[in-house]
C-alpha positions in Angstrom: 63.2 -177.5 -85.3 66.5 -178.1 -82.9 69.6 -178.2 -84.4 71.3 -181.2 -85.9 74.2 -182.3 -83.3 78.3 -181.7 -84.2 79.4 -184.7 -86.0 82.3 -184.8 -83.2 79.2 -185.2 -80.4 78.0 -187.9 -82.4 81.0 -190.0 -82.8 81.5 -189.5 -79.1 77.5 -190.8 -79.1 78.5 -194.3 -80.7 81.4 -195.3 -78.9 79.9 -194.8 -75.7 76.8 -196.2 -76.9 79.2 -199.3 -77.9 81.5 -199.2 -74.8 78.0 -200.1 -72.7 77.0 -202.7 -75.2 81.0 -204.4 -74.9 79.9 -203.8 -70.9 76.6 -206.0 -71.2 77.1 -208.8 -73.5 78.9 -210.8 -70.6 76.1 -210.3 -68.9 73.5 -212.0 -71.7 75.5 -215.0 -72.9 74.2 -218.3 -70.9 76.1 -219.1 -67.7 78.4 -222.5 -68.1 77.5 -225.8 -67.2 77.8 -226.6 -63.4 81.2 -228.6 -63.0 80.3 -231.5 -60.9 82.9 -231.5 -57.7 85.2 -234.7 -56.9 82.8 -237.0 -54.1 84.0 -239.6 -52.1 81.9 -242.9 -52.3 81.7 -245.9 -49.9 82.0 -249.0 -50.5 79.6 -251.7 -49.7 76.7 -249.5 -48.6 73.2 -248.8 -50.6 73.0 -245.5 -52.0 70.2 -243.0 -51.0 68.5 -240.9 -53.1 68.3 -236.9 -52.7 64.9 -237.7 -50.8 66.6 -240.0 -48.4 65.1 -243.2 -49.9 66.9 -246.4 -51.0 68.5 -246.5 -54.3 67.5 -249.8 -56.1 69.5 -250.3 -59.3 70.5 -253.6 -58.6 71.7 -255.3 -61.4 71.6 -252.6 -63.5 73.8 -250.1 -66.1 73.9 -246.7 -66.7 74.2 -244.8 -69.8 75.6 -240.8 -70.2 73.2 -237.9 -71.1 74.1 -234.5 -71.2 75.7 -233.8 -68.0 74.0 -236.3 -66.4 74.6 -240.2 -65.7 70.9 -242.0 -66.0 70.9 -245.4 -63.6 68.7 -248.1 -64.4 68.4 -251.0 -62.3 65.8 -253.6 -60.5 63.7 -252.4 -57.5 62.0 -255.9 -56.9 59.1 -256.6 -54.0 59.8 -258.2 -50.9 59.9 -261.6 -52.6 61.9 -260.9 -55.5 59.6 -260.4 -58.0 59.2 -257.5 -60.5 58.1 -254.2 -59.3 59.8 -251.6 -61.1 62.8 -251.0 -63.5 64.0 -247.9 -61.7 65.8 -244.8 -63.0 68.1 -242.2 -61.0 70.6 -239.3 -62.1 73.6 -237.9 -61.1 76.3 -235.6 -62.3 78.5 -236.7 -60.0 77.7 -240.3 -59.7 77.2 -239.9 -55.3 74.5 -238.0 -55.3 71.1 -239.5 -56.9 67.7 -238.0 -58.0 65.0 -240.8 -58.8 63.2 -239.7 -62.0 60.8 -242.5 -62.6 59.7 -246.1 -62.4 59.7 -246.0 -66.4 58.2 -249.6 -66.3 55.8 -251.1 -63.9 53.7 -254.4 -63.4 50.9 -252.4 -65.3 52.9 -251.3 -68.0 52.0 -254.7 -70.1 50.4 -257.8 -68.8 53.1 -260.2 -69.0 54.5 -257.9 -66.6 52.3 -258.1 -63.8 54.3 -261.3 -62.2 57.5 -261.6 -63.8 60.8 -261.1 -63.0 62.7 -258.5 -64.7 66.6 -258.7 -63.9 69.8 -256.8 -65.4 68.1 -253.9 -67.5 70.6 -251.9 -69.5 69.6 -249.5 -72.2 71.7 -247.7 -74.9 70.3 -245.1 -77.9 70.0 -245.2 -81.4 70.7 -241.9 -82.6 68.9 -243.4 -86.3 65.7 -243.4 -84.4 65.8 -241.1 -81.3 64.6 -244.0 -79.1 66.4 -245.3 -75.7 66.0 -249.0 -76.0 65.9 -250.9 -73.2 66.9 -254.9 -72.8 66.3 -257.2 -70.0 65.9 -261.2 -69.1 62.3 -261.8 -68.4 61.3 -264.8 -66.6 57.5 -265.7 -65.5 57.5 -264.8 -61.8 56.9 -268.3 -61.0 60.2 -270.3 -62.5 63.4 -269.7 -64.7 62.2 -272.0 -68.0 61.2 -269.3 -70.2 64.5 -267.4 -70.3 63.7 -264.8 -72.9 65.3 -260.9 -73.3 62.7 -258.2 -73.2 63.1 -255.2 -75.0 60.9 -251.6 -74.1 61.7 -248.4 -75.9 61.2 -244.5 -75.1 62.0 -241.2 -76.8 63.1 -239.8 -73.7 66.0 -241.5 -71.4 63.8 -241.0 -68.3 60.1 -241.4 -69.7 57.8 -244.1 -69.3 58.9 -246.9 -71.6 56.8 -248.3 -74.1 57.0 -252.3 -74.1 57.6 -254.2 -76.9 57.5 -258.0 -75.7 59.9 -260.7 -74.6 61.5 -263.6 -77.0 64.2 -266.1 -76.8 67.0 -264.9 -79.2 66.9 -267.0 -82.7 65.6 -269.4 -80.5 67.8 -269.9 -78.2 67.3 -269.3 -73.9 68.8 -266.1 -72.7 69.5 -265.4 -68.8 72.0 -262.9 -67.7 72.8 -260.5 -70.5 74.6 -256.9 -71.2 74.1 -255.0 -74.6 76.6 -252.8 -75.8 76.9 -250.3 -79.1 80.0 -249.9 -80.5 81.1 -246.6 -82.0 80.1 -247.8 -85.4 76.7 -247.8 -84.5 76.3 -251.3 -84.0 75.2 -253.1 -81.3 75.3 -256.1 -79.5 73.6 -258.5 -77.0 75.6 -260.3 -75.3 73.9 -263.5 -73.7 74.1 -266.7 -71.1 72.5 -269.4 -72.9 72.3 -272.8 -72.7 71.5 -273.1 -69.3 74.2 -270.4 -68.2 76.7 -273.3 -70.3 77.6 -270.2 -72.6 77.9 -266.9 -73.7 75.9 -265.8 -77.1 76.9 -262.4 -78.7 74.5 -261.5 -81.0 74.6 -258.4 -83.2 71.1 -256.5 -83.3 68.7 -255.3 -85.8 69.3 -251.5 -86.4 66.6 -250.0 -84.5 68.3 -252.2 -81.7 64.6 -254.1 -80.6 65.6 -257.0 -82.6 68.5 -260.1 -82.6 69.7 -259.9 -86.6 72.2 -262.7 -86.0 74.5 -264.8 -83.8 78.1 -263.5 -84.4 79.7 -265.7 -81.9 79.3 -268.7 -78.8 82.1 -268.1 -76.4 83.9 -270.6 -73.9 81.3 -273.4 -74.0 80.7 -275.0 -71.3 82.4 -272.8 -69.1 79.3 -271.4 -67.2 80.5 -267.6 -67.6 77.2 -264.9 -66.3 76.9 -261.7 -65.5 78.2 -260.2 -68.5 79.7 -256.6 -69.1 81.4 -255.3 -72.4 83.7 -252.2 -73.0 85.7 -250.7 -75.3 89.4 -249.0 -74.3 91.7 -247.9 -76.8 90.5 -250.2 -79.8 90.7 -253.4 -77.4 86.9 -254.8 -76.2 87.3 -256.6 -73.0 84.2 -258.3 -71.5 84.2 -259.0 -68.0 81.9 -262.0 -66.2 81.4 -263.8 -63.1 80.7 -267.7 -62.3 77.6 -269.3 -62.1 77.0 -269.9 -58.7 74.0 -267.9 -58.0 73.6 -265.5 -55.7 76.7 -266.2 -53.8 80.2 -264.1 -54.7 83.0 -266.1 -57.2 86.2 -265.4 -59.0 85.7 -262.3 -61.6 87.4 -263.3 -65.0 88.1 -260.6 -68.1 88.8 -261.7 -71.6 89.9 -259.4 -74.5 89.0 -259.3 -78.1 90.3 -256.7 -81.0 87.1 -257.3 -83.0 83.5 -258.4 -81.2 83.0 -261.2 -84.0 86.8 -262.3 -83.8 89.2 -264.6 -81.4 88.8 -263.7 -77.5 91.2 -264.5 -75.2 90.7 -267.2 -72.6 89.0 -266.1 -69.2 91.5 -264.6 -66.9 91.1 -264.5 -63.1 91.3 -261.1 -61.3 90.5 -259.0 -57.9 90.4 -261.9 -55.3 88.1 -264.9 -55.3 84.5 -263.5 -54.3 85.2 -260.3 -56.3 85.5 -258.5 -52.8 82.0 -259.7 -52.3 80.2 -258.8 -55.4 79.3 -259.7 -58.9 79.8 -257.5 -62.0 76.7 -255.5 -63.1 78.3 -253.0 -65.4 81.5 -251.2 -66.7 81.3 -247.3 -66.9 83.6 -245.1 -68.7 84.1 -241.8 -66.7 84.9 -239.4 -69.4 86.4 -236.0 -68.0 88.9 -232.9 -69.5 91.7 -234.8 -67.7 91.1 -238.6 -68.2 88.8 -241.7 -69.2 88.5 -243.7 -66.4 86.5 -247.4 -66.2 84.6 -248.0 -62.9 83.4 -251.8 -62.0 80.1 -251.8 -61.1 79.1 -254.6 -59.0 76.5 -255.9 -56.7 76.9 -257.5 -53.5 73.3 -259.7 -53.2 71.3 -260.1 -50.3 70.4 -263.6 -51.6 73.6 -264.8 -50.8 72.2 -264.7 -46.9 68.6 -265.2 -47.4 68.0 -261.5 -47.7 66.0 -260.4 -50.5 67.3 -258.4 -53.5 66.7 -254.6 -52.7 68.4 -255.3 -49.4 71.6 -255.9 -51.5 74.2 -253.2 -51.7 77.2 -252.0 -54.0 80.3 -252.3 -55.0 82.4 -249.5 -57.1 85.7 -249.9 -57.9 88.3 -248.6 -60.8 90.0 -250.6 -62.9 93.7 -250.8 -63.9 95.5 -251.3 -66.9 99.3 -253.0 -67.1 98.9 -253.0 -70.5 96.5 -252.6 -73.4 95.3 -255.6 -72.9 95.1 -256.6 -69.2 93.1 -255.2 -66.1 93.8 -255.4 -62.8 91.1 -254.6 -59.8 92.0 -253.5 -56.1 89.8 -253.3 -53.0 89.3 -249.9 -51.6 86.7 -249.4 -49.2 86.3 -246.0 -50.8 87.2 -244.0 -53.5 86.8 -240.7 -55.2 85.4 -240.1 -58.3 85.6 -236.5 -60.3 83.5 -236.9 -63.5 84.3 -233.4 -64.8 88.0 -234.9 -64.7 87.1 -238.4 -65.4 90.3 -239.2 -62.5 88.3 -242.0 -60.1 91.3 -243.3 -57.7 90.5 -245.9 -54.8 91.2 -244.4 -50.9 93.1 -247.0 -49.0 92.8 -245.0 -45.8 95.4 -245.4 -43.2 94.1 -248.5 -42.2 95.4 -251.7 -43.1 93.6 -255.2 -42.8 94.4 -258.0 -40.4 93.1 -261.5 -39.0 92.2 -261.8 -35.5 93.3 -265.5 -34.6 93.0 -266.8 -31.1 95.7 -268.9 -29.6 94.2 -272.2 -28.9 92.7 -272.8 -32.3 94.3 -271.0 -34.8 91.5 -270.3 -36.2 90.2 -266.6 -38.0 87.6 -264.2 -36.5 85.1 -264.7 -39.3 81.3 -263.4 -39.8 79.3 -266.3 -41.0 78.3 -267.3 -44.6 80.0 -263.6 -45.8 76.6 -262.2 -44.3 76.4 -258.2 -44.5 73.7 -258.2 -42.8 72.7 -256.6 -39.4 73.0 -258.8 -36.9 74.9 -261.6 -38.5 76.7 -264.1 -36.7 80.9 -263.8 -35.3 82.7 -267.0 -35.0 86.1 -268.5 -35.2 86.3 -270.3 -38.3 89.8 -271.6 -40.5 91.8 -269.1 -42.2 90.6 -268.6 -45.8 91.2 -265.2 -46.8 88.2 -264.6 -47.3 87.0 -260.2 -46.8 84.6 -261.3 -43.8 88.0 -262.4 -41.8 89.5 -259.3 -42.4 89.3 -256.5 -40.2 90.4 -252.5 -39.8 91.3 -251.4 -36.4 90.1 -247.8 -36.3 91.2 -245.4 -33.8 88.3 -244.1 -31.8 90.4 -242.0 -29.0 90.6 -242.4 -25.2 92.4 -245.9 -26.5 90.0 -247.7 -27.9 88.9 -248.9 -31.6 86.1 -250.1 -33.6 87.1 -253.6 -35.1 85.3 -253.1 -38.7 84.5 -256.0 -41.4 86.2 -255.6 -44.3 83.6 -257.4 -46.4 80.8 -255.4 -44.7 82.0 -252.1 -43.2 79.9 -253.6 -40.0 81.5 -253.2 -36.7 81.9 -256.3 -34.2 79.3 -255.3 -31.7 78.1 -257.0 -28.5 74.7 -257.7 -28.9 72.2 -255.6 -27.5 74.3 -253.6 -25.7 74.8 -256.5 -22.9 77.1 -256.4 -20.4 76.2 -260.4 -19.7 78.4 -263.0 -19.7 77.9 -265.0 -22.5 76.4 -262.3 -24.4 76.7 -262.7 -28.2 79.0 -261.1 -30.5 77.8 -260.0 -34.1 78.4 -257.2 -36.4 75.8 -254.2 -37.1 75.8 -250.7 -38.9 78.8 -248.3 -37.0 77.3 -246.0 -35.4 79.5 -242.9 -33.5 79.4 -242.8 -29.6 78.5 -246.9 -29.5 80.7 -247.9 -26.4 79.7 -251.8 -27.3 81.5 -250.9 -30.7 84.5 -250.1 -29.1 87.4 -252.2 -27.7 90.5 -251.9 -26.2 94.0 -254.3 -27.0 95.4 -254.9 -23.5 98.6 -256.8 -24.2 98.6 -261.1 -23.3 102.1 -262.0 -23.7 103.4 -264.1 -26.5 102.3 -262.0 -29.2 99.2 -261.5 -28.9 96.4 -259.5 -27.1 92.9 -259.7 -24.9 90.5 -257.7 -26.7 88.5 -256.0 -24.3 84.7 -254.0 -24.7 84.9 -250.8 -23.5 80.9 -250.8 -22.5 81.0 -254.3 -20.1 85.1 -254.5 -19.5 84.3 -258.2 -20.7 87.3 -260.0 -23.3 86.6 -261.3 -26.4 86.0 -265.3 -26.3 85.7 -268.2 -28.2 82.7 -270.3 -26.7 83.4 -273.2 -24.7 87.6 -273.5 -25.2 85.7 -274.8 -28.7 88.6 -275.7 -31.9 85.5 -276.3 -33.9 84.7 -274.1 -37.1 81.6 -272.2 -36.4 82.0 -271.7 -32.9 80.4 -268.6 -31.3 82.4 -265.4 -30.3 81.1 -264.4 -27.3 81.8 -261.9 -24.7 83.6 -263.2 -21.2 85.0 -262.2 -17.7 88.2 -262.2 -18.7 90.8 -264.6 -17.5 93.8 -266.4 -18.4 92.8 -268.4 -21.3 93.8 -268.8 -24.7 90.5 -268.6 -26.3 90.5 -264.8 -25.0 94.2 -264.5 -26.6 94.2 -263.4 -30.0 97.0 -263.1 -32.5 97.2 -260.1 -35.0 98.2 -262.0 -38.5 98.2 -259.4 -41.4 95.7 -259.9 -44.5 96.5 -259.2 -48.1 
């Protein structure tokens, strides 16, 4: 039998026996949550996913899980009818993963023509389930005007639906829901023919309408509703009823959902730089809580169909607890694990091109933002698409970019015709029929020259008509190839 150890040996045992253990437990707790880095988003663009295809959220909302920001939205077909509601994530709200189509034209048969637009979901902790809202129209007209509701027990999973309805009998159209940190929540509504805006409170599994708490603004033909919460104050922010084409944002305020709300109040400018509201998100970080507008900018507005439209991001701005302002920026960065989102101006300011013998503004047609669209001379409106950032390209030249857009003026095809048209299309590095140089014209003002032909900038024609054609030109003397650089707002 060996002998028993010195007591002195075995305290020496046990505290380097514990010194090692001290050394290890580091190395077994679980490793901290990834910190999402600041991003830098653009502004007018459609997002791609980590696989490099389209993001369609269009029209949608997005609700926090975990670390991660879930995006629901429409991905229509190529006529605009239902296809999928759509679901991506992000941590850092630039770069998307799609997790699922989490309802389809086979998920229930009044689903397989329909139209599905503006699905937001929120959770009811009382029942685990992600509940999912949405107008639901036939595929063929807008007469039914019903909500839909779905449900899941998982944010991302397929999503079990539950059936459309008109709310206590009234017609629904573009709606929001919204929970409040009581639990409750809330439908808010167009009804009567877009005439006005329902809230209702819902049922408290949230798949039902319990009652109609209020009818705000009748008459005033408010849509595209979206409701938050900041310090105590709900604000609700909507848009005109003009369709698919861009109008003047308004906000109003409330210190109760069921009591007196404020008038509509105008702000941004008077398309909404372009877009249409589609959701407000809080971005909740260790520094700040800041409130991002998410908008839309529809393709319908040009004839384009819905999954071709892209978006608009941009933080709002509070003068005081009960006011918002919004600013263009046609970027801005975002740092959820802050929650500081701040707009990037650049070092580019925005200007109207004007030639000299009409007056008129460098304009791309009908506010399109599409490849290809039209440049013409049109009157001065301040309108985004006749606003323009000179960029600096070196060697003396400069893109001429769209503010609306982000689309460069481009002659078309490449030509180096006379004659040949002038449109804007996607910026693209190295493009010499992207680029222009400002040769000075006297008077104030400038020929604008492309770099790829040597050809000015013209107005068709001598034309002082709205609508007339910017073409490229042998350049000469005239004042339709003279253009005056007026600053925008």
């Amino acid at each position: 039998m060996p002998a028993a150890p010195h007591p002195t040996t075995l305290r020496r045992l046990v505290l380097a026996l514990a010194a090692c253990a001290a050394l290890l437990v580091p190395l077994t707790l679980p490793a901290p949550a990834a910190r999402a880095a600041p991003v830098t988003v653009t502004n007018g663009t459609q997002f791609t996913d980590t696989a490099g295809a389209g993001v369609h959220a269009h029209g949608g909302g997005m609700i926090k899980v975990g670390d991660y920001y879930y995006w629901f939205g429409e991905n229509r077909n190529d006529n605009n009818t239902f296809r999928y509601v759509s679901v991506y994530r992000s941590t850092d709200l630039r770069t998307w993963e799609f997790r699922n189509n989490v309802l389809t034209q086979s998920s229930a048969g009044e689903l397989a023509t329909a139209n599905i637009e503006r699905p937001k979901v929120i959770y009811n902790a009382g029942t685990g389930q992600y509940v999912l809202w949405m107008h639901w129209e036939n595929g063929v007209d807008y007469n039914q005007a019903r909500v839909a509701v779905a449900t899941s027990s998982t944010v991302d999973g397929n999503y079990r639906y539950l059936g459309s309805f008109r709310p206590l009998g009234h017609d629904s159209r573009d709606q929001t829901v919204f929970r409040d940190d009581d639990g409750s929540a809330y439908l808010i509504s167009a009804t009567r023919n877009n005439a006005d805006l329902n809230i209702y409170r819902l049922t408290p599994d949230y798949t039902g309408v319990a009652s109609l708490v209020r009818t705000l603004w009748p008459d005033n033909y408010r849509e595209a509703p979206a409701m938050f919460k900041r310090n105590g104050v709900y604000f609700l922010v909507t848009s005109g009823a003009t369709g698919w084409s861009p109008n003047q944002a308004r906000y109003a305020t409330a210190s109760s959902i069921g009591g007196t709300w404020t008038n509509p109040t105008n702000f941004a400018d008077g398309t909404t730089y372009d877009s249409q509201s589609a959701y407000v998100l809080p971005v909740q970080g260790s520094a700040a809580t800041s409130y991002l507008y998410l908008g839309d900018r529809w393709a319908g507005a040009t004839g384009g169909p819905v999954n071709q439209s892209r978006y608009v991001w941009l933080p709002l701005n509070f003068p005081s607890a009960t006011s918002l302002t919004m600013s263009w920026y046609p970027q801005l960065t975002i740092d959820t694990a802050t929650g500081v989102v701040t707009g990037v101006a650049g070092s580019y300011t925005y200007e109207t091109l004007r030639p000299r013998h009409s007056g008129k503004c460098l304009d791309v047609l009908d506010r399109s933002s599409a490849d290809g669209a039209t440049v013409a001379q049109y009157a001065c409106n301040n309108g985004t698409n006749q606003q323009w950032q000179l960029r600096d390209v070196g060697s003396g030249y400069r893109q001429i970019v769209a503010r609306h857009s982000d689309k460069c003026l481009t002659v078309a095809g490449g030509s180096t015709a006379d004659s040949a048209a002038v449109q804007q299309f996607a910026c693209q590095t190295g493009r010499t029929d992207q680029q222009w140089q400002l040769v000075d014209a006297g008077s104030g003002s400038v020929r604008i020259v492309a770099r790829h032909s040597g050809r000015c900038l013209d107005v068709t024609g001598y034309s002082t008509a709205d609508g007339a054609r910017v073409i490229q030109y042998a350049c000469g003397t005239g004042a339709n190839q003279q253009w005056q650089r007026v600053g925008a707002a």
